[in-house]
Every structure is written in C-alpha cells, then in structure tokens.
C-alpha positions as CSV (number, residue, x, y, z in Angstrom):
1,X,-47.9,52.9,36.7
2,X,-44.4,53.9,35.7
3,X,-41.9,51.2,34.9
4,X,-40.3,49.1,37.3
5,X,-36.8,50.3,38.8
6,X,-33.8,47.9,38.9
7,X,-33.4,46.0,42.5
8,X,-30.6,47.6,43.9
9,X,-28.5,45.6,46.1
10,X,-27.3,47.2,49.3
11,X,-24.3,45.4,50.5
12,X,-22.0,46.9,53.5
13,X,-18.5,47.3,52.3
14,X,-15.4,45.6,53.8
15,X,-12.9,49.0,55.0
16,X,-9.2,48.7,55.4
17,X,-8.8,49.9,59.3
18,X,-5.6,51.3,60.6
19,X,-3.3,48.7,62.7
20,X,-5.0,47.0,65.4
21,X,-3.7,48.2,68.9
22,X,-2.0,46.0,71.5
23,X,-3.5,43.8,73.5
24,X,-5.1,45.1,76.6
25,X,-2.5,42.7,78.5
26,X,-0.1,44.2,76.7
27,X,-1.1,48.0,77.7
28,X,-1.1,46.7,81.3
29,X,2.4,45.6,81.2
30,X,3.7,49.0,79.8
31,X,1.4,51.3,82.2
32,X,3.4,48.9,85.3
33,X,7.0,49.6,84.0
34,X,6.8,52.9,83.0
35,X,3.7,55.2,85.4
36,X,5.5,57.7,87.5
37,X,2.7,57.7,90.0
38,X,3.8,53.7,90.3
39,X,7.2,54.9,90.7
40,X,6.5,57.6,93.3
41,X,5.0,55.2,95.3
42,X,7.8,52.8,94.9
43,X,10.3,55.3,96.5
44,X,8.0,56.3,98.9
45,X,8.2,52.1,100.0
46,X,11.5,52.2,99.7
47,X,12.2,55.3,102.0
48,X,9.6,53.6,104.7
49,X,12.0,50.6,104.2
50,X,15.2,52.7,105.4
51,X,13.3,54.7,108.0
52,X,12.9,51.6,109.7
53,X,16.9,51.4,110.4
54,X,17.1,54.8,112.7
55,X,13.7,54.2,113.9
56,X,15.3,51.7,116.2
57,X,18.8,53.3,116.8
58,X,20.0,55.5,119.9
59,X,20.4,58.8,119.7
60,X,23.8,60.2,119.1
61,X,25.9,60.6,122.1
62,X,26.9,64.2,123.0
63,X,30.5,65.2,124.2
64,X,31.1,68.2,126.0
65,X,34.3,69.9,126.8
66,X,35.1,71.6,130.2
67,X,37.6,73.8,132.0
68,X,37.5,74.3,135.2
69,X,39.4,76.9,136.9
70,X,39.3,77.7,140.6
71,X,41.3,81.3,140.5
72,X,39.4,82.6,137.4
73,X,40.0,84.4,135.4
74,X,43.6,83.2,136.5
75,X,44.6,80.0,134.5
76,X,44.9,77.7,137.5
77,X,45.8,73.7,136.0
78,X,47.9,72.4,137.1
79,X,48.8,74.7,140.0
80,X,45.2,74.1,142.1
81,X,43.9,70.9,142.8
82,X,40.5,71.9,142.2
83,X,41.0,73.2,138.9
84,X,41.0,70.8,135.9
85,X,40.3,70.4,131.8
86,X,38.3,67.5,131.0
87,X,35.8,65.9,128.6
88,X,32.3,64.6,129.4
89,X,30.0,62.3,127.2
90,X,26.8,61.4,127.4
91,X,24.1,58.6,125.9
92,X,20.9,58.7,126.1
93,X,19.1,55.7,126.6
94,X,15.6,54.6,126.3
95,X,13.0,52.7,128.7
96,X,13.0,49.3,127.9
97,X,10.9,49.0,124.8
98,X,10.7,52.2,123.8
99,X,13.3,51.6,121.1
100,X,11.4,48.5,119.7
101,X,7.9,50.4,119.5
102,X,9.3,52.5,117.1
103,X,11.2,50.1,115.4
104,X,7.6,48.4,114.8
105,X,5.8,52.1,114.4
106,X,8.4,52.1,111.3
107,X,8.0,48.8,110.5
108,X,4.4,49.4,110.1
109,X,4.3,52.2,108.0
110,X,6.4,50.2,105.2
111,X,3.2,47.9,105.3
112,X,0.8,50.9,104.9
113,X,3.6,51.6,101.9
114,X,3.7,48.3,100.7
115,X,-0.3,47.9,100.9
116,X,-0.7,51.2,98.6
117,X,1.6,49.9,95.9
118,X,-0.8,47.1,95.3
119,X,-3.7,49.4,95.5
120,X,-2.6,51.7,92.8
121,X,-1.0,48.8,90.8
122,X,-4.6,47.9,90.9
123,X,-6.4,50.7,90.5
124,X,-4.1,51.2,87.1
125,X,-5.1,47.7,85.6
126,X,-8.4,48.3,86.3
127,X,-8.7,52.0,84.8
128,X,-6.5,50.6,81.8
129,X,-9.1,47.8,81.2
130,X,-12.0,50.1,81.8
131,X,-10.7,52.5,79.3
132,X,-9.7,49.8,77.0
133,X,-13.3,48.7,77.0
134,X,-14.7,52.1,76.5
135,X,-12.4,52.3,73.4
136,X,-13.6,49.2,71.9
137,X,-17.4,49.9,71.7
138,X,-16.0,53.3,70.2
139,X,-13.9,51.9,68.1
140,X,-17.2,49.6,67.3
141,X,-19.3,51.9,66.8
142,X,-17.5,54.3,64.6
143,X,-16.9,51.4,62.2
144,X,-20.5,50.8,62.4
145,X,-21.2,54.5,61.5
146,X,-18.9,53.8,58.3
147,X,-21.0,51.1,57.1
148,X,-23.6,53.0,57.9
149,X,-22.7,56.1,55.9
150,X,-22.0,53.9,53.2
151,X,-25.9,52.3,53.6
152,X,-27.4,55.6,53.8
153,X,-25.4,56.6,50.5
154,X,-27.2,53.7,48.9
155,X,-30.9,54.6,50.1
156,X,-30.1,58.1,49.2
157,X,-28.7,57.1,45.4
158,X,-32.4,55.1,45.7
159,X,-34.5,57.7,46.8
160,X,-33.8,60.2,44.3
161,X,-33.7,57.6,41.4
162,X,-37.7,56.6,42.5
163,X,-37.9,60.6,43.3
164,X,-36.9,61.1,39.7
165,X,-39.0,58.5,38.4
166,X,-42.2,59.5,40.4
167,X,-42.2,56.2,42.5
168,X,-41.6,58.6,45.4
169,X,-41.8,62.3,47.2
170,X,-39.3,64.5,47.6
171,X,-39.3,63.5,51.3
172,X,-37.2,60.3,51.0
173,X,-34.6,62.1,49.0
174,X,-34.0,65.0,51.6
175,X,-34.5,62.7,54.5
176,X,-31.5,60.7,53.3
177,X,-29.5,63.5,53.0
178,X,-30.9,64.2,56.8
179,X,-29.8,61.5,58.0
180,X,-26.5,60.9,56.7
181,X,-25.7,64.5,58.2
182,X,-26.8,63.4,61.7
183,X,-24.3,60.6,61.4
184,X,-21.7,62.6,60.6
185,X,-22.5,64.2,63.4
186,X,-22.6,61.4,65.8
187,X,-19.0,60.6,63.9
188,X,-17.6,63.8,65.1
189,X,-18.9,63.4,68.8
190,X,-17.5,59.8,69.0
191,X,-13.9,60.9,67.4
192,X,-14.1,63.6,70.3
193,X,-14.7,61.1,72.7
194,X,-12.1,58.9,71.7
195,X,-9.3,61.6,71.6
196,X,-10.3,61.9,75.6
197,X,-10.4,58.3,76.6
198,X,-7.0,57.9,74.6
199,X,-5.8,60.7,76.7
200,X,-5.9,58.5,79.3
201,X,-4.5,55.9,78.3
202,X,-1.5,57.7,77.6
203,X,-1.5,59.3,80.5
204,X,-1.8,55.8,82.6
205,X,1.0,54.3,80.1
206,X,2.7,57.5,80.3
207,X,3.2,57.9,76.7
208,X,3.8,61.8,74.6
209,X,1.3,63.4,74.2
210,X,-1.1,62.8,71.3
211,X,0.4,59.1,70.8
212,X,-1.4,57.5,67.9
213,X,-3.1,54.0,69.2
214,X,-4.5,51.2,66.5
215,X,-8.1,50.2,66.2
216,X,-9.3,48.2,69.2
217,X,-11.4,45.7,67.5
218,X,-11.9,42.9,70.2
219,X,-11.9,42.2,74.0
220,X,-11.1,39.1,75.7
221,X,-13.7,36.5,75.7
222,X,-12.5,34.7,78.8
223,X,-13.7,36.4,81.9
224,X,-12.8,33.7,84.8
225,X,-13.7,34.4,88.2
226,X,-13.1,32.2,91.2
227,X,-16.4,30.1,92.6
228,X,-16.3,31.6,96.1
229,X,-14.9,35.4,94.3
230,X,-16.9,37.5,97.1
231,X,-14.8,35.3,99.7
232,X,-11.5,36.1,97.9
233,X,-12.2,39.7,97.4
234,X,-13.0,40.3,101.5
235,X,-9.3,38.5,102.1
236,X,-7.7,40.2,98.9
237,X,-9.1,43.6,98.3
238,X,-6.5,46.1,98.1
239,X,-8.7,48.8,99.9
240,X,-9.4,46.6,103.1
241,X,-5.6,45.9,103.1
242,X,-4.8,49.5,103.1
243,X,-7.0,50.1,106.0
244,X,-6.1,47.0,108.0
245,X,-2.2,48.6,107.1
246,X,-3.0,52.0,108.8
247,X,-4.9,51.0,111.6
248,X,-2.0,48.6,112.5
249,X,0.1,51.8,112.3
250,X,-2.2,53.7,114.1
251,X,-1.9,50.9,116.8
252,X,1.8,51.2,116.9
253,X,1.7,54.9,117.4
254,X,-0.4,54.5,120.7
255,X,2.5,52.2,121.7
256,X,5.3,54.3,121.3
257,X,3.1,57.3,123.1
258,X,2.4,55.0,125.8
259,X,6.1,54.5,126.2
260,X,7.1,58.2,125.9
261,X,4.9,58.3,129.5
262,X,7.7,56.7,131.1
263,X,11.1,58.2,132.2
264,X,14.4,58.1,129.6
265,X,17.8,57.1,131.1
266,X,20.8,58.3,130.4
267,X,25.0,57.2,131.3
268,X,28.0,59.7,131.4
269,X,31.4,59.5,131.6
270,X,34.2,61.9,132.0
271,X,38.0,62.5,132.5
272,X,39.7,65.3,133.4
273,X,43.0,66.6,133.7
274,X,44.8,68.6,136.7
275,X,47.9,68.5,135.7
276,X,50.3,67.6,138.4
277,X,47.7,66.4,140.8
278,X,46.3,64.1,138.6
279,X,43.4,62.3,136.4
280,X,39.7,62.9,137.3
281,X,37.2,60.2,136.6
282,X,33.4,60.4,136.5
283,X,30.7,58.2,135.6
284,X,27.2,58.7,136.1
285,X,23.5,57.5,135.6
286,X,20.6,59.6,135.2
287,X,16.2,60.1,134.4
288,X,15.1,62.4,131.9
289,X,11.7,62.5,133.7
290,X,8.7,63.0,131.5
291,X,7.6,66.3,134.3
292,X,5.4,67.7,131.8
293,X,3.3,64.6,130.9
294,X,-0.1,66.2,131.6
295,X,0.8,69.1,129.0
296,X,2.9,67.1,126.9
297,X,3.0,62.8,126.4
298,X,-0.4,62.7,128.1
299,X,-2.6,64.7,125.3
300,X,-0.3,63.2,122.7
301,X,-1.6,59.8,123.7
302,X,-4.6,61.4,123.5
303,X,-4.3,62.5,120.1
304,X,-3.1,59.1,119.4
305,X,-5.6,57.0,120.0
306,X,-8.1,59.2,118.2
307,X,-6.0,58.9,115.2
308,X,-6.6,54.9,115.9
309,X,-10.1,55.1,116.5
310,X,-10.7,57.4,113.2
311,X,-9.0,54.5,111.2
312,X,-10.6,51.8,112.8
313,X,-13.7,53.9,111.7
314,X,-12.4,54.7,108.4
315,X,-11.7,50.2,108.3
316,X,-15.7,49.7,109.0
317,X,-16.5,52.2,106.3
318,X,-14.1,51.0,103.7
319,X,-16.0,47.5,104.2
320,X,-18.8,48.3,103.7
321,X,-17.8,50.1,100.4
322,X,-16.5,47.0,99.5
323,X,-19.6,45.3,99.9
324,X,-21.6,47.7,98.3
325,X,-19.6,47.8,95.0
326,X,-19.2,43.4,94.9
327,X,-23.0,43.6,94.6
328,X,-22.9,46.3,92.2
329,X,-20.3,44.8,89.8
330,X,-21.7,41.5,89.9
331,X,-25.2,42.3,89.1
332,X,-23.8,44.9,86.5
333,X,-21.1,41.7,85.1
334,X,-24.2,39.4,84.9
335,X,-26.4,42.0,83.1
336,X,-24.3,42.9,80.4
337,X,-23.5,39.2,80.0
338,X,-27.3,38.2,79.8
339,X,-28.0,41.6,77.3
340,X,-25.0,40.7,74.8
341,X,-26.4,37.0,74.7
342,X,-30.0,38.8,73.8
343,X,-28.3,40.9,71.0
344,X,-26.7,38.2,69.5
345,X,-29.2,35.9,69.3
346,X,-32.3,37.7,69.5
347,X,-32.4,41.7,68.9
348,X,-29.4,41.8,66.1
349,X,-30.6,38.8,63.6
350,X,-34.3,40.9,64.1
351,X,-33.0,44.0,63.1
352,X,-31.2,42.6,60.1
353,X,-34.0,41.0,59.0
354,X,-36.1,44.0,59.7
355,X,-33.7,46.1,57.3
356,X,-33.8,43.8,54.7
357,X,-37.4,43.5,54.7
358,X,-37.9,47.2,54.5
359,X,-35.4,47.9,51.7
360,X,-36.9,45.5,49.4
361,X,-40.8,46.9,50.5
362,X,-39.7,50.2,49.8
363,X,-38.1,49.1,46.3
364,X,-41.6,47.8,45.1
365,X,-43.4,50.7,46.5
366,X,-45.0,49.2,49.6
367,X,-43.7,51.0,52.4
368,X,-42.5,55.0,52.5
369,X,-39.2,56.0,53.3
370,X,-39.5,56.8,56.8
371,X,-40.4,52.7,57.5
372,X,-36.4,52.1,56.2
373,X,-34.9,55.0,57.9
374,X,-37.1,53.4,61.0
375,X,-35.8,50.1,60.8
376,X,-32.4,51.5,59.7
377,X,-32.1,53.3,62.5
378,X,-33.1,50.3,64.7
379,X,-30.3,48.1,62.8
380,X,-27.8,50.5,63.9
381,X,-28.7,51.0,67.3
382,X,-28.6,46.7,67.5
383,X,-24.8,47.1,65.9
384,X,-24.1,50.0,68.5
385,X,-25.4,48.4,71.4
386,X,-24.0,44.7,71.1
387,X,-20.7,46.5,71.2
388,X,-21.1,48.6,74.2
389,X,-23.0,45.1,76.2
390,X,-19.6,43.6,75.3
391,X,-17.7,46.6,76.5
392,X,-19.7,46.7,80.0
393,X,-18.9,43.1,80.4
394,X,-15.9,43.5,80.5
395,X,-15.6,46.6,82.6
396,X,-17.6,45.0,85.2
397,X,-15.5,42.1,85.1
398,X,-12.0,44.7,85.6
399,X,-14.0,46.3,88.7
400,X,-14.5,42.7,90.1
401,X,-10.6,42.3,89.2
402,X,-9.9,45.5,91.4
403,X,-11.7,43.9,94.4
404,X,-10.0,40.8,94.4
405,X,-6.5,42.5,94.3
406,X,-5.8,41.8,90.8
407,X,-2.1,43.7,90.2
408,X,-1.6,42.4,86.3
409,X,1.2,40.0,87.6
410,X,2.8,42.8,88.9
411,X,5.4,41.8,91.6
C-alpha cells in the first residue's frame, strides 16, 4: 500500500451576501400605496359613490317656447284674442318609489365596489407573500448551491490528489468535475427563476423595471390563526362578500324594473301672452303610460331576474370554492409544518451525518466516490428541501390569510 494522504478537512465557507431585502410586511405596505390596479379600483369606488347622487334625482325639467298665431302667416298678438306667445315647462315625475329604487340600485353597486377593493387588496397581500416565499427557498437554495460548489471543489481537489497517488480511479476525479457542472446548471435555472418571481414583485409593488431586491434570507416564524378560522373565513372571505355584493345589486335591479311597470307622472305649467287681451295661464297633470310593457319593461324584468338568479348561482358556487380551498390550505399549512419539523429534527442532522461519514470512509479508502457524491447529493437535497417546507408553510398560511379577508391593515 502507498502512503497515507493527509485528512483533509472539508468545512463550508461563510459568503458575504448582498443586503437583505425588506420585510415581507414591508413589501405589503408599498404594493397598497402605490398598485395602479389598487388605484383603478379606488376610482372606480369613488365614481359608484357619486353615481349614487343623480341616481336619485329628477330628471331635468323641459321648457318649451310657443307662438300662436290665429291669421298665420299674419302676425296676429295682440290684435286676435286667440293668438298668443307663451312659455311651457314641464317635470317629470316618478311613481312613488321609483326614485328611491334607484337611489338603492346605486347604492348597491358602491358595495359591489367597495367589496372588490378588499378583494384585490387581498388578493395582492396574498400574491406578495406567496411570491415572497417562493423567493426565500430560492434565495435558500442558491446559497446552498454556493456551499455546495465550494464542497464539491474540495472532493474534486481530493479525488485527483488520491487519483494521483493511486488511492483511486480516474472516475472520482471526472465525476467531481460532473457534478460541479450539473450545479452550475441548477444555479443558472434558479437565477432564471428568480428574475421571474421578482418580476412580480415589482410588478405588484409597481416598481421600474429590473429593480434590484436584497437576499431574502428568513420568513416569519409566527403564523397565528384564529381557533374557530374556518368560521371566520365563511363571515370574512372577500369572495363570498363580493358575491353577497352583486346579488344584492342584482336584487335592486329587479326593483327598479318592477317599478318601471308602472306609469310616470308628469306637471306643466305655462303663461302666455296676448297682448292687449291679456295673460294666459295653464297648468296641467299628466301619465307617461308604460303602453309598450309587453315589448319593453316586461322582458326587461325578465332579463332582470335572470341576471339575479345567475348571481345567486354564481353565490352557491363561489361557496363552495371557498370550502374547497379551506380544506386544501389547511391540510397543505399542516403538512408543510409537520415535514419542516421532520427536516429539522430528523432528515437534515441524518444527512449531515451521512456526509461526514462518507468523506472520512472515502479518505481511508473504504468507500468509492460514488457513496460521497450519493450522500452528498442527499445532504443537499435535505438543505434544499427544509427551505422550500418552510416556504410552503408560509404560502399556505397567506392562502388561509386570503380567505379570512386579510387586507395587510389596509383601510
């Protein structure tokens, strides 16, 4: 046998990473001030808000000017007594209630506004969270590809020296150099990935394009959710509350096309002058009589309550979305929190040890190169994967957010 080789001790260095981003808190704050979708809807609100005033106004009044002349085309005021100038105006009235049932139509779509302003604002938080997570466990495992790199280095440095020394095959060596190259291609993939998720950050926080963000190197570790959440989320959830908004609205526009069935009234009054033989006065009432209501206000009803009926439908189906993704997120919540406890305390300290074990078998000869690239392989997919457990935790737990309404303290 050839002489011993020097142990070699394979430590992971410490990098310097770039700045740490903000807080995810602190993303959520900047996405609600500044997302022009947020502000669209927000104008949208506030015109529902001043549609409500002429929603329950009369119509303008009309004036109409007259001349009357009993010897046309002879000018005759003033000389016949049947021939006069005069002004008319008229004001259209509505049936009682007909001016109220729009007032509430109105009324109701500010609600329908108001109720997709929270949706969105939650919809953001949610998708900011979400993509905060995915950034961390890319974040994560880039850093862990670093170390990585900087491990396989090592084995590589290793391998050729017991190559060189004829401790070894050729096979280690070029399998090092293998393996270092498929990391740097998993490196590439990830950076890819990372440019697109950040995309969309910026995007939700409306920032310039290719805005630089810091390293996202932790989540937050307190994920409360009330006792009775499921409860909360049926009253709270911003999709229900939507629904419940439109088919209020959709109620109100049965109302006001029940109403249109009946007649319209209308007043006029009118002066006129005849010169010499006097003033003229009129005053009048009137119906505008809905004649056409089998062609016209009838099938509009019509149309009306099947526009309520659809969103009563589209109510039934929204709940049972929601009920569909409460189970969904909770068993995904509890599943990523029961997997990262099984990293921590079972699969990573194994894999370590694993390692270890390997590296210092294969630096007395007792195991080939392929066991450590094994067990390497396994150490890095523990690393990897702790990451991501964490990272689906707390995506889970921003989906459960979403369901119970949760705006970011958003006003």
């Amino acid at each position: 046998m050839g002489k011993a080789l020097p142990v070699i001790v394979l430590l992971l260095p410490c990098h310097l990473w770039a700045q740490a981003a903000p807080t995810v808190e602190e993303l959520v704050r900047e996405a609600l001030a500044v997302n022009p979708s947020l502000e669209e809807v927000r104008l949208l609100l506030a015109e529902a808000k001043v549609n409500e005033i002429p929603a329950g106004t009369l119509p303008d009044p009309m004036v109409e000017f007259m001349l009357s002349d009993a010897r046309f085309p002879r000018f005759t005021v003033g000389k016949e007594e049947m021939s006069m100038l005069g002004v008319t105006v008229r004001q259209d009235l509505r049936y009682p209630g007909k001016l109220s049932s729009r007032k509430q139509q109105a009324q109701a779509e500010t609600v329908v506004r108001e109720a997709e302003l929270v949706r969105l604002q939650a919809q953001m938080v949610a998708a900011i969270r979400e993509t905060y997570a995915q950034l961390y466990a890319l974040d994560s495992e880039l850093e862990k590809l670093e170390q990585a790199l900087d491990l396989v280095q090592v084995l590589q440095e290793t391998a050729q020296a017991r190559y060189a020394a004829g401790f070894t095959t050729q096979e280690a060596a070029v399998k090092a150099v293998l393996v270092k190259t498929r990391l740097q291609e998993r490196k590439a993939d990830l950076v890819r990935q990372r440019v697109e998720a950040l995309a969309m950050l910026n995007r939700l926080c409306n920032r310039p394009l290719n805005s630089p963000l810091g390293v996202v190197r932790n989540l937050p570790s307190d994920l409360p959710l009330p006792e009775n959440w499921p409860d909360v989320a049926w009253e709270r959830s911003p999709e229900i509350h939507v629904l419940e908004a439109e088919v209020l609205a959709a109620a109100r526009e049965v109302e006001v096309a029940k109403n249109d069935l009946k007649p319209n009234v209308f007043a006029t009054a009118g002066l006129g002058s005849r010169g010499s033989f006097g003033a003229v006065a009129t005053l009048g009432v009137g119906l505008e009589w809905p004649f056409w209501r089998e062609q016209k206000q009838k099938p509009q009803l019509q149309a009306a309550q099947l526009r309520l009926s659809a969103a009563q439908a589209r109510l039934a189906a929204v709940r049972a979305a929601v009920r569909e993704a409460m189970e969904k997120n909770l068993a995904a919540w509890r599943n990523a929190q029961e997997q990262q406890q099984r990293y921590q305390q079972e699969i990573l300290p194994l894999a370590v040890a694993a390692l270890d074990a390997a590296r210092a078998a294969f630096l007395t000869g007792q195991v080939d190169f392929s066991t450590v690239i094994e067990d390497f392989n396994v150490w890095l997919e523990a690393q990897v994967g702790l990451a991501q457990r964490q990272a689906q935790a707390f995506a889970a737990w921003a989906r459960i957010r979403l369901l119970l309404g949760d705006t970011g303290g958003a006003s």
